[in-house]
N, C-alpha and C positions, 0 to 999 in steps of 0.2 A: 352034060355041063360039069366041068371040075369040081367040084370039092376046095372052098379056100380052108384051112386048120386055121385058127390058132396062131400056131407055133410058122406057119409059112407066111415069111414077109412081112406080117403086120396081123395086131391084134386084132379084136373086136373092136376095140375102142378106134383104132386106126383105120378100120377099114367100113365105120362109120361115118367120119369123117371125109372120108375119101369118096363116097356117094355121093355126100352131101355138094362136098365143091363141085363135082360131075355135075350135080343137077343147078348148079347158079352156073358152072358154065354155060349147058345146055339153054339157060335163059336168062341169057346175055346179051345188047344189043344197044347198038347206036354208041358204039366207044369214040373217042375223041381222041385226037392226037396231043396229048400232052404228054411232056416229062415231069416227073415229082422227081425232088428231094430236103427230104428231108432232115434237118440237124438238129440235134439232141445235145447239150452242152449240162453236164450234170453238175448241179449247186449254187447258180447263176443267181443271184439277186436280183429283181425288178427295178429295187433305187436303184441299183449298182450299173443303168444303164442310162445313158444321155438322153435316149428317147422316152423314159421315163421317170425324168425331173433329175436324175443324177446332173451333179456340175463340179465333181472336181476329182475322177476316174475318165480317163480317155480311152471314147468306145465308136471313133468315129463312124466304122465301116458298118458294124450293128444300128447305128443311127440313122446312114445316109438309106438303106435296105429300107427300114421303119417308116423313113420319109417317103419312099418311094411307095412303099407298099399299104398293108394294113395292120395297124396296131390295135390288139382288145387291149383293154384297159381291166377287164375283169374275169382274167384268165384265174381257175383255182386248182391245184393239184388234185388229185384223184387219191390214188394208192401209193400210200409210202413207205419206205423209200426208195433207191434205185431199183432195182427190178422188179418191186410190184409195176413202179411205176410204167416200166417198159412192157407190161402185160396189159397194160392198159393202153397202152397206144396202139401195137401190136392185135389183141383182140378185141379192140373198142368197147371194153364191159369191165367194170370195176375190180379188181381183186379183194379189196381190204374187209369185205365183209365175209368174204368166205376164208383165204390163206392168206397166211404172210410169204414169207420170200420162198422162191421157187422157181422152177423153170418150166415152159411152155406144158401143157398136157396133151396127150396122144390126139383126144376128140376137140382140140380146142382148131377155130376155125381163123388163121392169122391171114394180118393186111399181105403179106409177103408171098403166102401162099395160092392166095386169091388173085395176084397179080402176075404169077411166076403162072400159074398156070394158066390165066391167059393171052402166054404167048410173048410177056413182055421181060425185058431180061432185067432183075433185079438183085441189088446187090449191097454190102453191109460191110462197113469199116468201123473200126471199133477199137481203140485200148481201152472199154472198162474192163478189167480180169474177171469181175463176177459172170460175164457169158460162157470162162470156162470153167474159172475157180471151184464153181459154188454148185455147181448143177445149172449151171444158166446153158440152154437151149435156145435161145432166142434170133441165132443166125440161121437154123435147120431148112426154112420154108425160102430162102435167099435161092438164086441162081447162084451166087457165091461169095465171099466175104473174104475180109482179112482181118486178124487180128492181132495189136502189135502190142507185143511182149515188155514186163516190165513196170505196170503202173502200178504205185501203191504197194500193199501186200500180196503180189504177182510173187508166187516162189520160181523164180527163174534162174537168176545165178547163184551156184552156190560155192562158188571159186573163194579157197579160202585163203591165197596171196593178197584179197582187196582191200584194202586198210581202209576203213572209217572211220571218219572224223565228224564229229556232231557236234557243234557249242551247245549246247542242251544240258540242263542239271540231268543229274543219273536217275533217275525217276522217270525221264521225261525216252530214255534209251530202252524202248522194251521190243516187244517183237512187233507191234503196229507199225514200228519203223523201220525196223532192222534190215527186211527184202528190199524196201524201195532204196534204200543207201547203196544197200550193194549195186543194185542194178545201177542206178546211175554213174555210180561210182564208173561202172565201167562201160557203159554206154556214150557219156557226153562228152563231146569235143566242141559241138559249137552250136550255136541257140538251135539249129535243124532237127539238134537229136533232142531237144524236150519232145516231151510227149503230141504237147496240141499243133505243133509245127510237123510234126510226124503223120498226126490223123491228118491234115489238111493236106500237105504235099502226097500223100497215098493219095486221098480223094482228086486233086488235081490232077495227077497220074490217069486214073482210072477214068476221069473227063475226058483226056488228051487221047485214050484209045478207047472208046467206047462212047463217043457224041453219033457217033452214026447208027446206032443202033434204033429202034424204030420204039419209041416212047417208053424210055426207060426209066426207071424208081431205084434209088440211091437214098441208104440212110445213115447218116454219117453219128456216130455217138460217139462224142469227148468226153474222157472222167473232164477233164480241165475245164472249168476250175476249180472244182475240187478241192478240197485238200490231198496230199500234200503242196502246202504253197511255199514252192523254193522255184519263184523265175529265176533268167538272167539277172544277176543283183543291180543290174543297169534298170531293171523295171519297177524293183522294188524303190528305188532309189530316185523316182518319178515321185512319190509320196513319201518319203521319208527322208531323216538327215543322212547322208552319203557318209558319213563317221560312225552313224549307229554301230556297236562292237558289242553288246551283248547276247546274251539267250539266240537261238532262234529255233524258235516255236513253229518249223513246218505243219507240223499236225497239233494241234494243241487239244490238249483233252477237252471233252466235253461236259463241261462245268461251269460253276460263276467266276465273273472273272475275277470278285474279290477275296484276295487272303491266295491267287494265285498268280497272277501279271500284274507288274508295277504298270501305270500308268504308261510308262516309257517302252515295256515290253507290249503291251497289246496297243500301242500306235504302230508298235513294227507289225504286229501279225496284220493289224487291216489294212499296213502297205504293201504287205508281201500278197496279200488276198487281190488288192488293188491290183499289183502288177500280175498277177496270176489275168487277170481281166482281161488288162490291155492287149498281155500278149496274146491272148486268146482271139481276142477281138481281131489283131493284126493278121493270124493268120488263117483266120476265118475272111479277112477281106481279101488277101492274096487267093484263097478260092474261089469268092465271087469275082474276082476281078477276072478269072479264068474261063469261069461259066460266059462272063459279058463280052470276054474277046473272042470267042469261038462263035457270039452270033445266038444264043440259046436263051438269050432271055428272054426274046418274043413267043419261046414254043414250052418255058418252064413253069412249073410253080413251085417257088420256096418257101417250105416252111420250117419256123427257128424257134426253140421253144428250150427248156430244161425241163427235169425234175421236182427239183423244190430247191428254196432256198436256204440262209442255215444263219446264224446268229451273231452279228457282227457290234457285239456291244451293246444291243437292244434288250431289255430285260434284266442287264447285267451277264449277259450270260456269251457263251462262246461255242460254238455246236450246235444240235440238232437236235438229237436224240430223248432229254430230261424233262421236256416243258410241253405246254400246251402245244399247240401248230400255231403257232401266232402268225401272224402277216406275213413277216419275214421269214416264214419259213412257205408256207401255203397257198400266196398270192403270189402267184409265177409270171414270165412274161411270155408273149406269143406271137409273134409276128409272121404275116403270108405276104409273100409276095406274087401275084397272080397277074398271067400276059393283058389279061381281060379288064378287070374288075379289081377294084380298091383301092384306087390311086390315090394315096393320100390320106387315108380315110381313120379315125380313130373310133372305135366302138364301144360302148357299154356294158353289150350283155352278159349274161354269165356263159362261161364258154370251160371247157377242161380238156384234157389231153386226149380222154377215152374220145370226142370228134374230132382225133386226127382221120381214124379207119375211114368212118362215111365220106369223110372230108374227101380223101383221096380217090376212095372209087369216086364216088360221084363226078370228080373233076374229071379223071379218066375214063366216063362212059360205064364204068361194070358194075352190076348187080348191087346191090347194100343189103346184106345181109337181116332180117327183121329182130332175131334174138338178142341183137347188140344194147348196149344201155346208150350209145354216144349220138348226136347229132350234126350231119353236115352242117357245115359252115360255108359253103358256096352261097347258100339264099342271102347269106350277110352279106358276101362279097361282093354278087349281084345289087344291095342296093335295096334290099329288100327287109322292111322294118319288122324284122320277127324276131320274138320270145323263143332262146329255146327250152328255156328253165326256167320256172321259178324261183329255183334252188341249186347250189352247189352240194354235194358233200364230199367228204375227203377222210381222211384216216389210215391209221395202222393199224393191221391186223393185231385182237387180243389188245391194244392198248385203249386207244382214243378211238370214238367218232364224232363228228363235227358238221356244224351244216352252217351253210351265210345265205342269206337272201340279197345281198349287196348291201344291204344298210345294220343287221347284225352278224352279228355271227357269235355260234355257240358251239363250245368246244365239254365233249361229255367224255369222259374215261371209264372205265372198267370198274368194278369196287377194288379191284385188289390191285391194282397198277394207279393209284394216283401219280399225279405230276410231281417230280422231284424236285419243284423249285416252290413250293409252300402254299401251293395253291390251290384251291379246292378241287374236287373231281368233278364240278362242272363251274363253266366260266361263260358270264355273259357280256358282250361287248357291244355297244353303238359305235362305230365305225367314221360315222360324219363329225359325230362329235367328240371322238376317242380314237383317233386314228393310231395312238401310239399301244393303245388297248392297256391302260393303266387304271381305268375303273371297272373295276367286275362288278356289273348292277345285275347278279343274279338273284343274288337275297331281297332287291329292293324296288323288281322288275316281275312282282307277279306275273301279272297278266302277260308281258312279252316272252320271259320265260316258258311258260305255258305252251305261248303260240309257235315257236322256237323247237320245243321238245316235241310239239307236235309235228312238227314241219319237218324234222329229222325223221320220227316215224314213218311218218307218208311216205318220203323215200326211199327210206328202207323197203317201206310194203310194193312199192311200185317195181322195185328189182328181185321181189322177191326173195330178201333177205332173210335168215335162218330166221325163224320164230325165239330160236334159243336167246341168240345175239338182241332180241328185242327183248325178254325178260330178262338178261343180265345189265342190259341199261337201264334197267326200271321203265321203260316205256311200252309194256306191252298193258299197266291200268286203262 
């Protein structure tokens, strides 16, 4: 028998890994004929959609899917932000308690990989640049992918005849901005070449020669909408005065928004957010409409979800990054649409991203891995009145962790990383009564506190989280 090295083809770690999926193939059985796909739209707001209580952002095509299909009502992010997040979809198990941002690891066992091998042809469309920017790995387990150049601080063009123009005060012109100008600068001629028009028509593309493939998985991941928010000005201009001529704050820093946007300035950026939406929305429904005319919605299942949400004037603030996880950043949306099951249906329970993986085997007949932390979501689908949590939790690696039962939620920080909007390092909220989360009854919430902190422990202990990370939250008394 050979000798495998080391150094031939694949590590230890790799070729651990590679046993492993051998023996869930090897007991595998009773697959189903379905296609998945699924869509990732990174920074999406849950108000910011019609199917959940938005009324003055037009999101018709994500509405009429929502109606058709299944809407949770108490979906909560996992691992923040963009790329834990996608480690958690991808290997259905938390990141935030162990790493922060990163790419795939050798022995990690992914949704893509477990489906590619068996047998089904799988594949990955994507302009966010972090999958190559940054060390992002997270196409590797695909049949194959594409990646479209350009989004954000993508260093692509570095052509130095392209003259930029930015209404923006000089503070606001740094290098966060500077790659996405050029690039567009020389990319756009007509609304196609935005970004989310680009992932959608690739995806449509890839429908159009690849529907006959024999139950195939597609995961489409949009930065948009994202910042930066410069639609067609014709979108922005759906929510704002069509004269508006000042500032414009595409990306705007991540701070209060007072003492930094007039009034008049930040009704522009949540028009330009707004039309970042719709367009999104448009041509997210030019894809479904493509899926529905080839015949494939009796044999699909779509699911449409983001990463987290981000700060549109709630708190005062603008961004993501400085504050607690408040609602509006951590209470995401989710919606399945299934041939079978959920017509129509709106759910409760507490649901997260890390049950997309089970989710998808399960629907497609293969194996569910037992080490995973996520839970199918088919038993809901089906009709079936199950708890799969008591508990959410959610967080950033080294910053925050945080847990909600659906009627609190408790946001704890690190000692040395407090929140940078004046807030204490833990915050406790009632939710039915506090929905905007403007009383922190941590100091005056004994007992609930208590039950809260303890509630977040337990979870932690349940996944086996570092011991360390429970004595630097104070929760290992």
């Amino acid at each position: 028998m050979e000798v495998i090295k080391r150094n031939d083809y694949m590590d230890s770690a790799r070729l651990i890994n590679f046993i492993v999926e051998i023996l869930f193939d090897m007991e595998e059985g009773g697959e189903k004929a379905l296609n998945v796909i699924l869509i990732v739209c990174d920074t999406w707001r849950r108000d910011l959609m019609g199917c959940y209580g938005n009324d003055w952002i037009r999101t018709p095509n994500i509405d009429r899917i929502a109606k058709m299909g299944t809407v949770f009502e108490n979906c909560y992010c996992g691992s923040f932000p963009t790329l834990p997040n996608r480690r958690d979809i991808i290997t259905g198990r938390y990141e935030f308690p162990w790493r922060g941002w990163g790419p795939l690891e050798e022995n990690d066992i992914t949704l893509s990989g477990l489906i590619t091998r068996s047998g089904r042809i799988s594949y990955f469309i994507t302009d966010v640049y972090h999958h190559w920017r940054r060390g992002g790995n997270y196409w590797r387990d695909f049949s194959g992918f594409e990646l479209i150049r350009g989004q954000e601080r993508d260093n692509w063009i570095t052509d130095a005849d392209i003259e930029i123009d930015y209404p923006a005060p000089e503070y606001e012109k740094t290098e966060r901005i500077k790659p996405h100008l050029r690039n567009v600068k020389f990319l756009r001629k007509s609304e196609k070449d935005w970004f989310a028009p680009q992932v959608f028509s690739r995806a449509m593309r890839w429908i159009q020669h690849n529907a006959s493939h024999k139950d195939f998985f597609l995961m489409i991941d949009s930065f948009d909408p994202h910042e930066p928010w410069d639609p067609p000005r014709y979108y922005t201009n759906l929510y704002d005065d069509p004269n508006y001529d000042g500032y414009e704050y595409v990306t705007p820093s991540y701070r209060p928004i007072e003492g930094y946007l007039t009034e008049t300035e930040f009704k522009h950026v949540q028009a330009m957010y707004a039309g970042e939406i719709t367009m999104v929305d448009r041509w997210l429904g030019f894809f479904l409409e493509q899926v529905e005319i080839m015949g494939l919605m009796d044999k699909t299942m779509i699911i449409i979800t983001t990463d987290h949400g981000t700060y549109n004037g709630d708190h005062g603030q603008v961004g993501k990054l400085q504050t607690h996880m408040y609602q509006g950043i951590s209470h995401i949306p989710m919606i399945i649409w299934h041939p079978e099951f959920g017509h129509g249906e709106r759910l409760k329970q507490l649901v997260q991203p890390i049950d997309i993986f089970p989710t998808v085997l399960e629907a497609v007949g293969l194996k569910v891995p037992k080490n995973i932390h996520g839970k199918s979501l088919i038993p809901l689908l089906e009709g079936k009145d199950e708890e799969l949590r008591d508990a959410a939790i959610f967080g950033r690696f080294n910053f925050s962790y945080n847990v909600t039962d659906g009627e609190y939620v408790l946001y704890r920080w690190l000692p040395h990383t407090p929140p940078a909007d004046g807030m204490s390092k833990t915050a406790l909220f009632h939710l039915p009564s506090d929905p905007k989360e403007e009383n922190n009854i941590a100091e005056s919430d004994d007992k609930t506190l208590l039950r809260m902190q303890r509630l977040l422990k337990r979870k932690l202990e349940e996944i086996n989280a570092p011991q360390e990370l429970l004595k630097r939250l104070g929760l290992d008394k």
